[in-house]
C-alpha positions, 0 to 999 in steps of 0.5 A, a space after each residue: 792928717 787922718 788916720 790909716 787904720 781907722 779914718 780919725 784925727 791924727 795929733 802932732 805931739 811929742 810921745 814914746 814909741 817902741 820899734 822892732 828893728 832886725 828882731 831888736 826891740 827899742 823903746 824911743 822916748 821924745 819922739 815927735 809923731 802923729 798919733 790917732 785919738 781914736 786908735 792909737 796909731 802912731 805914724 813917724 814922719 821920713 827925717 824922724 825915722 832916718 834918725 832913728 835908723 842912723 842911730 840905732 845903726 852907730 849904736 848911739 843908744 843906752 841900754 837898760 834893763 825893764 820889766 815887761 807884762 808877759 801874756 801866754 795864751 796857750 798856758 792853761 786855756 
């Protein structure tokens, strides 16, 4: 598979993404994805994404609470 976003070589490996879901974020763990070695990008194939839909809509899911880097550019620039 070749890369939307910049035309390199897609892998199939197993990774963590993170999705925004009606404003929601949610971090997937042990996801298979193809992922960019260029870029980055990731890409889920269509059964992946259902499952990851179906189960955020039953709320099969653990919340926990993490720490997140917040960058502002608008302070002191």
């Amino acid at each position: 598979m070749i890369c939307a976003a910049c035309q390199g070589k897609m892998i199939r490996k197993n990774g963590d993404i993170d999705l925004r879901i009606n404003g929601e974020l949610y971090i997937v763990h042990n996801v298979p994805i193809e992922e960019c070695c260029n870029c980055g990008e990731k890409v889920l194939d269509p059964e992946t994404s259902e499952v990851i839909y179906e189960r955020v809509h039953l709320k099969q899911y653990k919340k926990e609470k993490i720490e997140i880097p917040i960058l502002d550019l608008a302070v002191n620039m």
